[in-house]
Every structure is written in C-alpha cells, then in structure tokens.
SERO-4910 file (N, C-alpha, C, O; in steps of 0.05 Angstrom, whole numbers):
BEGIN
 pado doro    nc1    nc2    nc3   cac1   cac2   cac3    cc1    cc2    cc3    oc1    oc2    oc3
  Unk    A    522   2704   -156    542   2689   -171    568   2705   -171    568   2727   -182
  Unk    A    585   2697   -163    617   2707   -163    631   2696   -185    641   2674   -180
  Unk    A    635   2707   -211    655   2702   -229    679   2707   -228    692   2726   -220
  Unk    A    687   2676   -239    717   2673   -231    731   2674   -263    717   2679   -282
  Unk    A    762   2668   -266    772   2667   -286    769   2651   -300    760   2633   -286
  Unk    A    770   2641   -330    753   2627   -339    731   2625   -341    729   2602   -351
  Unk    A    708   2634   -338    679   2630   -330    670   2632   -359    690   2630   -374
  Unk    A    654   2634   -368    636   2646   -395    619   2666   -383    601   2658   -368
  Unk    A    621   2685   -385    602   2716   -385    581   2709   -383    575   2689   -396
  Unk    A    560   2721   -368    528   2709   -381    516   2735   -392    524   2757   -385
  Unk    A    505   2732   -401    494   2740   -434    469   2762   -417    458   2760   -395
  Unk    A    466   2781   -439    441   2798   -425    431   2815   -448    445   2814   -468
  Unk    A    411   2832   -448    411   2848   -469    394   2875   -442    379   2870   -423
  Unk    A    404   2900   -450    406   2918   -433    401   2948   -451    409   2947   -474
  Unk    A    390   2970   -444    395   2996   -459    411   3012   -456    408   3022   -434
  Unk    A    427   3019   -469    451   3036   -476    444   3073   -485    422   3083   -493
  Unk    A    464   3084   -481    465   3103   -493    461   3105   -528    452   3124   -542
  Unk    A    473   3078   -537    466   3071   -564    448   3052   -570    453   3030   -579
  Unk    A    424   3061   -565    402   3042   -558    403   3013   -550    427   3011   -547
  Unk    A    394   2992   -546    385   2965   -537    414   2949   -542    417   2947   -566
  Unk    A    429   2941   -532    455   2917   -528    444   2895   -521    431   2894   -501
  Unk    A    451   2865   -541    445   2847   -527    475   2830   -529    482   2819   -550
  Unk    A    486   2832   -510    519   2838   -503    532   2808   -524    549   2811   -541
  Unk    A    523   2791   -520    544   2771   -534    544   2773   -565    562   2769   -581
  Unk    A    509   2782   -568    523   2787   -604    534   2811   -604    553   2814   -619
  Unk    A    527   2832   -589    545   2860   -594    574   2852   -598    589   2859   -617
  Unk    A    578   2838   -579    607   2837   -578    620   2810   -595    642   2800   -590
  Unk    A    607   2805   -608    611   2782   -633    646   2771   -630    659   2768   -609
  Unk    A    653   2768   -654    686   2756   -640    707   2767   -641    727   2760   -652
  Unk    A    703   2793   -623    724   2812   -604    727   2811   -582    709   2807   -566
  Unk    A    745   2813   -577    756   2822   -545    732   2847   -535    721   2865   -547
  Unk    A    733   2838   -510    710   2864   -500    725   2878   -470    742   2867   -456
  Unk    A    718   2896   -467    727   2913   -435    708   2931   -432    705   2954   -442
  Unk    A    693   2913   -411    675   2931   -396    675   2938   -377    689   2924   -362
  Unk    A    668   2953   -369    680   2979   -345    653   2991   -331    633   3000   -342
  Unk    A    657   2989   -311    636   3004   -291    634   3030   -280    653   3044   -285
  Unk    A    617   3040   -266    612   3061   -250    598   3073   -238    576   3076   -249
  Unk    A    601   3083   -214    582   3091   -193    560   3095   -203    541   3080   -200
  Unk    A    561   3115   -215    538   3137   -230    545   3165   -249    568   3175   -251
  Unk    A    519   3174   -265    533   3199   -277    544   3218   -263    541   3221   -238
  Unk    A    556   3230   -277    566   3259   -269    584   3254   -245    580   3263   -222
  Unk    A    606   3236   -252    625   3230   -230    646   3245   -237    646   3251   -261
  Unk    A    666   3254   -221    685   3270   -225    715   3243   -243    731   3247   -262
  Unk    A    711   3222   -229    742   3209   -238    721   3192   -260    732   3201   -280
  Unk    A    711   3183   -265    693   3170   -279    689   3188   -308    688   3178   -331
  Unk    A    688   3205   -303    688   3231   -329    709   3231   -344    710   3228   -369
  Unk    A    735   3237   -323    760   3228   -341    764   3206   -355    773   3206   -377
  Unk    A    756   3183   -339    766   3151   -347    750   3158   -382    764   3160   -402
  Unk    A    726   3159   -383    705   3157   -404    719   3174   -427    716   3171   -451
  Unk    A    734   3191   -416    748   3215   -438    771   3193   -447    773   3178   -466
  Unk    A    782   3195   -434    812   3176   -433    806   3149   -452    821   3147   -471
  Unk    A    784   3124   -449    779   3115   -459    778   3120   -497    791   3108   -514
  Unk    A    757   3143   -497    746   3150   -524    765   3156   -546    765   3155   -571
  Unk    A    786   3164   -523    817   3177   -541    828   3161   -550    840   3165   -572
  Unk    A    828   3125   -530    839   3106   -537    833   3089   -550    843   3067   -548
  Unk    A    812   3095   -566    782   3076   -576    806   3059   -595    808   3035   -594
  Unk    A    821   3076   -612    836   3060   -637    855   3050   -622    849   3026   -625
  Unk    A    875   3050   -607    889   3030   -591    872   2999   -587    880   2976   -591
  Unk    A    848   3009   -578    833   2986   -568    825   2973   -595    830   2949   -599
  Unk    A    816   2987   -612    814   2971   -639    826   2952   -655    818   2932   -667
  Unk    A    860   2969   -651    885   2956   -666    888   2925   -644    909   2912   -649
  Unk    A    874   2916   -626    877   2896   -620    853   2877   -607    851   2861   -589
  Unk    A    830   2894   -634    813   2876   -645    793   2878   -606    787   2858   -592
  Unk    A    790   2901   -600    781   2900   -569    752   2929   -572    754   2953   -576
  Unk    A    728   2913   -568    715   2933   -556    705   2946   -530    701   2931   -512
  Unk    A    702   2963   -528    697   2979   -499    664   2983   -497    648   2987   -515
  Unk    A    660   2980   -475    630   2989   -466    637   2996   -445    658   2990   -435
  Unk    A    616   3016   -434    617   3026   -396    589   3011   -384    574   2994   -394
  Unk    A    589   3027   -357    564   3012   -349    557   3039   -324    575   3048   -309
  Unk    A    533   3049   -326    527   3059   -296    486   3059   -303    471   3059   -323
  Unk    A    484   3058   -267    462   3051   -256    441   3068   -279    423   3058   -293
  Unk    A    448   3096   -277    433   3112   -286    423   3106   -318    434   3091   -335
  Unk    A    394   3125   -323    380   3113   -352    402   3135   -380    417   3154   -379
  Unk    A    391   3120   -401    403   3124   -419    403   3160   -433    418   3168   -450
  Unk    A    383   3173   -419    378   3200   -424    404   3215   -412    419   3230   -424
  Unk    A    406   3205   -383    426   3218   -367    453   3214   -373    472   3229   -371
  Unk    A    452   3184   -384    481   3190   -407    482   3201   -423    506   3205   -426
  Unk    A    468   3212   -441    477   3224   -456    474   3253   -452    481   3268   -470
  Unk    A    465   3262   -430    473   3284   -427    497   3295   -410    505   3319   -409
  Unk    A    513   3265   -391    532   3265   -389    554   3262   -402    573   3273   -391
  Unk    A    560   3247   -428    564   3252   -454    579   3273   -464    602   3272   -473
  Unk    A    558   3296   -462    561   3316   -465    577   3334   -462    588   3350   -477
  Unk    A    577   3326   -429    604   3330   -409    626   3324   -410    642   3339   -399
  Unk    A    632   3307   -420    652   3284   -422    664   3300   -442    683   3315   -438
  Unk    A    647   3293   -472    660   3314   -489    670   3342   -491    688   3347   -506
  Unk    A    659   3360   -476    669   3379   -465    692   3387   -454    710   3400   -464
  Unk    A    688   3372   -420    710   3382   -406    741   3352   -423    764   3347   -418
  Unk    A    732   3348   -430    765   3319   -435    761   3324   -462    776   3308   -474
  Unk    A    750   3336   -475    764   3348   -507    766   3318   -522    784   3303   -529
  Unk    A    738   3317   -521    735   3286   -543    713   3279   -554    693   3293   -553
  Unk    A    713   3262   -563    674   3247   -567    679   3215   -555    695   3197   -559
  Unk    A    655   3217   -538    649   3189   -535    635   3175   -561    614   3178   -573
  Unk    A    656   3157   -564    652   3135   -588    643   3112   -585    639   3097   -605
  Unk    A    638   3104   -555    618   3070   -553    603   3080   -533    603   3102   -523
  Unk    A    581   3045   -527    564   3053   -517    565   3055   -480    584   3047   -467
  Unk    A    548   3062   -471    547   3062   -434    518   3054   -430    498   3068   -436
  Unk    A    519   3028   -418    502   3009   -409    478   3024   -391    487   3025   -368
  Unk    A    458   3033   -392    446   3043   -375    432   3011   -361    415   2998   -372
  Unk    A    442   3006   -338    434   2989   -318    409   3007   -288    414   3012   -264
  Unk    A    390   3009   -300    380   3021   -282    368   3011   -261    364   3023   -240
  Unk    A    362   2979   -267    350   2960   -263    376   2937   -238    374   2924   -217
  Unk    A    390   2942   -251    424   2935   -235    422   2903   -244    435   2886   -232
  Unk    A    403   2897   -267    410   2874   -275    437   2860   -281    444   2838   -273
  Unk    A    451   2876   -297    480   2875   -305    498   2878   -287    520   2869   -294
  Unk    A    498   2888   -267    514   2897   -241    503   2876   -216    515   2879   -194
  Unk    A    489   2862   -217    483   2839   -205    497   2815   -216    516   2804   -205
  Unk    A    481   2806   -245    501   2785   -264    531   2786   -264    543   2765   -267
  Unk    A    542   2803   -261    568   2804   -256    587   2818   -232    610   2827   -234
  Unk    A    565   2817   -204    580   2825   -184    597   2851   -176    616   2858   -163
  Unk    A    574   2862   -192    588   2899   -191    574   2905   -160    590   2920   -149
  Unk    A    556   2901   -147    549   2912   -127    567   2892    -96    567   2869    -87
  Unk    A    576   2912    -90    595   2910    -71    579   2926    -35    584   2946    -23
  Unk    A    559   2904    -30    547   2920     -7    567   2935     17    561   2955     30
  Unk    A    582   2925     19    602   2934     51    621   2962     38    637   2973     52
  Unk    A    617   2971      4    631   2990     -8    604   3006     -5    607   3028      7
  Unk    A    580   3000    -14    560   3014    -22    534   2993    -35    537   2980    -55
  Unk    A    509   2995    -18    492   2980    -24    478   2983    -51    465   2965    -61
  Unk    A    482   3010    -63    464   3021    -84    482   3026   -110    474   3026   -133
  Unk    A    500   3030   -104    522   3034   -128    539   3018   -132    551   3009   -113
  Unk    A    548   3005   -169    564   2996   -164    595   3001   -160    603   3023   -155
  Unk    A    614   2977   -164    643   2994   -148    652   2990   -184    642   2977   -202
  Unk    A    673   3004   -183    685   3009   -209    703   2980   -220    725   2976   -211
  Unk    A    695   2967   -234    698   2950   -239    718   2949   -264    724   2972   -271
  Unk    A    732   2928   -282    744   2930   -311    739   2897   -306    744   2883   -286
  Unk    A    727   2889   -333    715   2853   -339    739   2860   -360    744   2883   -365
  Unk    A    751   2838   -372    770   2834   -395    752   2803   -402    745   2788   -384
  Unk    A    749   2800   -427    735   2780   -446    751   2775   -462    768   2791   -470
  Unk    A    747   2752   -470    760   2749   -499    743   2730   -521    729   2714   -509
  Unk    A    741   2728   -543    727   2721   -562    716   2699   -556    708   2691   -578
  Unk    A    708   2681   -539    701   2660   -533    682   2671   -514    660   2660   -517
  Unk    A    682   2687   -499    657   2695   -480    673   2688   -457    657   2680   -441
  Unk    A    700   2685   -445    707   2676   -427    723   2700   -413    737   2715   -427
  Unk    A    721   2703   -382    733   2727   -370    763   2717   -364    773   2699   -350
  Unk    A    772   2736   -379    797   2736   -371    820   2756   -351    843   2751   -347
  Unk    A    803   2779   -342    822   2796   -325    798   2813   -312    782   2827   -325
  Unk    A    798   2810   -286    781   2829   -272    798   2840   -249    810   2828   -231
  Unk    A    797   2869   -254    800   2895   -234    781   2900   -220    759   2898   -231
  Unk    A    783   2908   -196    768   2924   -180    780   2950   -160    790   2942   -139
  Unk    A    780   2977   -165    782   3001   -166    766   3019   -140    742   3024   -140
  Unk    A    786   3028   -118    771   3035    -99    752   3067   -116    761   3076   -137
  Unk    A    732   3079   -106    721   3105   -114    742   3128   -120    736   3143   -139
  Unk    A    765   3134   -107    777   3159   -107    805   3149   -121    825   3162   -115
  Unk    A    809   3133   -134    829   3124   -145    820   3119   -178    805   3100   -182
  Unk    A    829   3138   -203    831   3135   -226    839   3103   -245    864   3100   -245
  Unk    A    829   3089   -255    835   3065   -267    864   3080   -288    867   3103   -295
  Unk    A    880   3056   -292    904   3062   -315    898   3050   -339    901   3025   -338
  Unk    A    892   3058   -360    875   3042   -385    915   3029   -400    921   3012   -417
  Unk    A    930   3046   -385    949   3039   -402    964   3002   -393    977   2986   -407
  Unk    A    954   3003   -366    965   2976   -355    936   2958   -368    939   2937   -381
  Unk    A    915   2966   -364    893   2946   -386    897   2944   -402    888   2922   -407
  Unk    A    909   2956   -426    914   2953   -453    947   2936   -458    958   2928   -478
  Unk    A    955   2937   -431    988   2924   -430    986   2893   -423   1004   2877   -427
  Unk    A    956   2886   -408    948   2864   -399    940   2846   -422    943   2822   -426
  Unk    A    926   2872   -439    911   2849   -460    937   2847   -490    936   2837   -512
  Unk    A    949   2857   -480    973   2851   -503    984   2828   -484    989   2810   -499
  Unk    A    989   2823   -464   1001   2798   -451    986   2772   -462    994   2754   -477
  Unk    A    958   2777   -448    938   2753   -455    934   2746   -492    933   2723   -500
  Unk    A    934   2767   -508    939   2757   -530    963   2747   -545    968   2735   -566
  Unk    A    975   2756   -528   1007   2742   -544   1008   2710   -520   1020   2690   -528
  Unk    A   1001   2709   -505   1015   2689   -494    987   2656   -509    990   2632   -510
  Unk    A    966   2670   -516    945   2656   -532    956   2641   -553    953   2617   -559
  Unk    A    968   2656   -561    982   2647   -593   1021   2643   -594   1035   2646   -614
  Unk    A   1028   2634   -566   1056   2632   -566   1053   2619   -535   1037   2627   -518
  Unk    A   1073   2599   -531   1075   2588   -504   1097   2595   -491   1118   2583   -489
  Unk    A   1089   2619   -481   1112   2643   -465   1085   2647   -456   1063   2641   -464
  Unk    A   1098   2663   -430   1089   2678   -404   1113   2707   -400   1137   2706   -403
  Unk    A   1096   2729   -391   1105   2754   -398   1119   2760   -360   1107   2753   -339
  Unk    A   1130   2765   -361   1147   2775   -336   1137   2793   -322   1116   2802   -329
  Unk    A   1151   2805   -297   1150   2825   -289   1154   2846   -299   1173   2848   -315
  Unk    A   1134   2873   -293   1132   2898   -312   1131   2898   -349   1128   2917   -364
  Unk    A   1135   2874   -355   1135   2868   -389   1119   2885   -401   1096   2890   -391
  Unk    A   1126   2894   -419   1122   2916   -441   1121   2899   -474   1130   2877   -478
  Unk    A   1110   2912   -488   1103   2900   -515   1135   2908   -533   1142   2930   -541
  Unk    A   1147   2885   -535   1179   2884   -542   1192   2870   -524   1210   2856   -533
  Unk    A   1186   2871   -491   1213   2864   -479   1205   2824   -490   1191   2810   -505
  Unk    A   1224   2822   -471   1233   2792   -474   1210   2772   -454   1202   2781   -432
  Unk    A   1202   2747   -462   1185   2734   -450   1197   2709   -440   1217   2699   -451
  Unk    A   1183   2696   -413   1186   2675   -406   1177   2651   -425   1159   2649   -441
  Unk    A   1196   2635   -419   1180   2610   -442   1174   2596   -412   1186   2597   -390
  Unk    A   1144   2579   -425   1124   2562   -405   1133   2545   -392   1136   2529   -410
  Unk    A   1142   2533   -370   1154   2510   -365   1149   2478   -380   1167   2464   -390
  Unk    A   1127   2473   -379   1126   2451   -405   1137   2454   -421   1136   2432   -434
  Unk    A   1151   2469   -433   1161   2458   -458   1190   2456   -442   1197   2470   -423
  Unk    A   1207   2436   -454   1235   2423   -443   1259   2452   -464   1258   2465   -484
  Unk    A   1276   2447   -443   1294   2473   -462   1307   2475   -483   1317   2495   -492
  Unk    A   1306   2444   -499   1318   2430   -520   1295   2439   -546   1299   2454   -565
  Unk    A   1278   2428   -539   1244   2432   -560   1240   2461   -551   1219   2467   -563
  Unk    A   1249   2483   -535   1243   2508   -537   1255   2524   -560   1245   2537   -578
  Unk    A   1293   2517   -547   1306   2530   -574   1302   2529   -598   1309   2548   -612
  Unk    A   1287   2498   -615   1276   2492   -642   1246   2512   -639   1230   2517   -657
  Unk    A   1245   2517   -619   1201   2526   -625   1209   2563   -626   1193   2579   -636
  Unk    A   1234   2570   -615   1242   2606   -606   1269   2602   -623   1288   2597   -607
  Unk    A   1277   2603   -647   1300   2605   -660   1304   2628   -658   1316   2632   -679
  Unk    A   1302   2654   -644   1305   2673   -640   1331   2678   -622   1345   2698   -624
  Unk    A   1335   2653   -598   1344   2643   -581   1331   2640   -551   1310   2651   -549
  Unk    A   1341   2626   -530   1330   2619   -506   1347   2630   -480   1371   2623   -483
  Unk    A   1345   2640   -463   1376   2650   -452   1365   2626   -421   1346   2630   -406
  Unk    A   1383   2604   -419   1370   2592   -381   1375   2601   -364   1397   2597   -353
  Unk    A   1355   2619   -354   1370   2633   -328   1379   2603   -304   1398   2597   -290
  Unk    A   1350   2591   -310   1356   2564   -283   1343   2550   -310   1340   2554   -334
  Unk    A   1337   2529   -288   1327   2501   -314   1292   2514   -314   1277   2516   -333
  Unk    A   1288   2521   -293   1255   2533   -287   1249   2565   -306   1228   2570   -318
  Unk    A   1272   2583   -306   1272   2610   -309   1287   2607   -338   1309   2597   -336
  Unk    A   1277   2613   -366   1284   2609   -392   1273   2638   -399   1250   2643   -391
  Unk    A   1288   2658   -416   1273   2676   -429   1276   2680   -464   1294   2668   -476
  Unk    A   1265   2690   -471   1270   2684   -500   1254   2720   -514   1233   2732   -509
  Unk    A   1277   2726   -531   1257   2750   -544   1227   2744   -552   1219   2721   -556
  Unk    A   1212   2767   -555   1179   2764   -561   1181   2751   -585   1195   2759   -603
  Unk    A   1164   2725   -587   1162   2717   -618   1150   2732   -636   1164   2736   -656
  Unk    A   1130   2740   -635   1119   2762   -656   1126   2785   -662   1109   2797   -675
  Unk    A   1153   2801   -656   1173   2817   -662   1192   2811   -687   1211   2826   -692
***
C-alpha cells in the first residue's frame, strides 16, 4: 500500500523503547511525526534523535508528538539511547518503535527495495489529529533531516487549518500569507481587516491572521 496525502494512517500496536504503542490511541488528538531509520547505532540518525529530544517542547507548544522507528528490538534501543544521550548532551524523551518484525515499515512504505531490501529509508510521516497524513519526506542515508523546516511545515499546515490563506515561498511564522483563491478580494478585505495587498487578481497577500 502506497500512502498518499490525505489517507488515514492505519493503526497498529508495536513495542517501543517505552513499552507496547498502540499508535492511534497513543497518539490521541495530537499532531504526530514519525520518523524512521535504518537501524541502531547510526551515525546521522544519532544526531537527528538528539536534535529531536532538544526540540521535544517546540514540538509540544504546537500540540505535536514525536515517535522514531528502527528495525531493531527494543533492548538495542535503549542501549542506543544511551548513546544518544551521551554523545548529543540530552535525554531522549519519547518513544522508538522497535519494528523488528518490519510490520510498521511495511504499513507505511518505509522499505524502499532498489534503496535497500532490509532497511528502512529515513522517512518523516506528518499527521494531524484526525489520523490523516499530511506531509511525507523521504531522506537519502547520508543526508541529515532539518527538524527546523518540519516544524516550519507544521506551523504552515496549522495555520492555514484554521485561516483560508496559503503560506508562500520560504514563509516563516510572521511573514505575510497568501489568501486562497476562493475567496473574491472584496469578502477577503472584510474576512483579513488587517489588510489585503493585490499583487494580480490571482496573487493577494495579507499579514498572518493569528499575529
């Protein structure tokens, strides 16, 4: 099965580094980002997991939980863990899916045979409270994921949820947003009293409403 945007997640229950996950109530009605990986004791994979843990409260303040995922059993996480905490000067604070079974990395298309028949490829799922995927990355092996453009994504997708604007090129949390084409530019200026600027009749920007 190839999941596409929009889809609903399918549901699994799996063992973790924090014992037994059965992912849709785990992840009850939060945003989720789950994240993949080869296996333990990866060199860029170690960082990401540090990097994550640091950003655990970022991900919080917008109501988002994190899980990882690698093949290996739940012992070997946590003694990679260990590592993690060590060399990247942190604590891992959620859990890492031990898929040993590659049930979870099947269900959601982590195994990438023509990358690697046995491992999966580094993946990032974006969810949102409905069980529905909303942003999937895929990450060659020797290339580091940017948690800062994932966390810039899901400030896009939640603001544009609750406001009918669309976020621009390179948009940052402040700059100025596109308003949606449906709405006509007359019924925009009453809906964005902030103001509307028309670049064309198609191209309208308007400061962030929730600013």
């Amino acid at each position: 099965m190839t999941l596409q945007l929009g889809d609903t997640v399918p549901d699994f229950t799996q063992d973790s580094s924090e014992g037994e996950i059965s992912f849709h109530s785990w992840a009850g009605d939060s945003w989720v980002v789950l994240f993949s990986h080869p296996a333990d004791y990866t060199p860029v994979c170690t960082t990401e997991l540090g990097e994550v843990s640091r950003r655990k409260a970022d991900f919080e303040a917008r109501n988002v939980k994190v899980i990882a995922l690698s093949v290996d059993d739940a012992e070997s996480h946590k003694g990679w863990i260990c590592d993690i905490n060590e060399t990247q000067n942190t604590t891992v604070n959620y859990p890492i899916l031990a898929d040993v079974d590659k049930k979870v990395s099947t269900l959601y298309g982590m195994i990438h045979p023509n990358a690697n028949a046995s491992l999966t490829v580094r993946s990032v799922f974006v969810i949102d409270p409905q069980k529905k995927l909303r942003l999937t990355i895929t990450y060659p092996p020797a290339t580091g994921r940017n948690f800062d453009e994932i966390i810039r994504v899901i400030d896009a997708l939640q603001l544009t949820d609750n406001y009918q604007v669309a976020t621009p090129v390179n948009w940052t949390d402040g700059d100025d947003c596109v308003v949606v084409p449906t709405i006509p530019t007359e019924e925009a200026k009453q809906k964005f009293p902030k103001g509307v600027t028309e670049v064309k009749p198609y191209l309208r920007m308007t400061p962030q409403p929730n600013k």
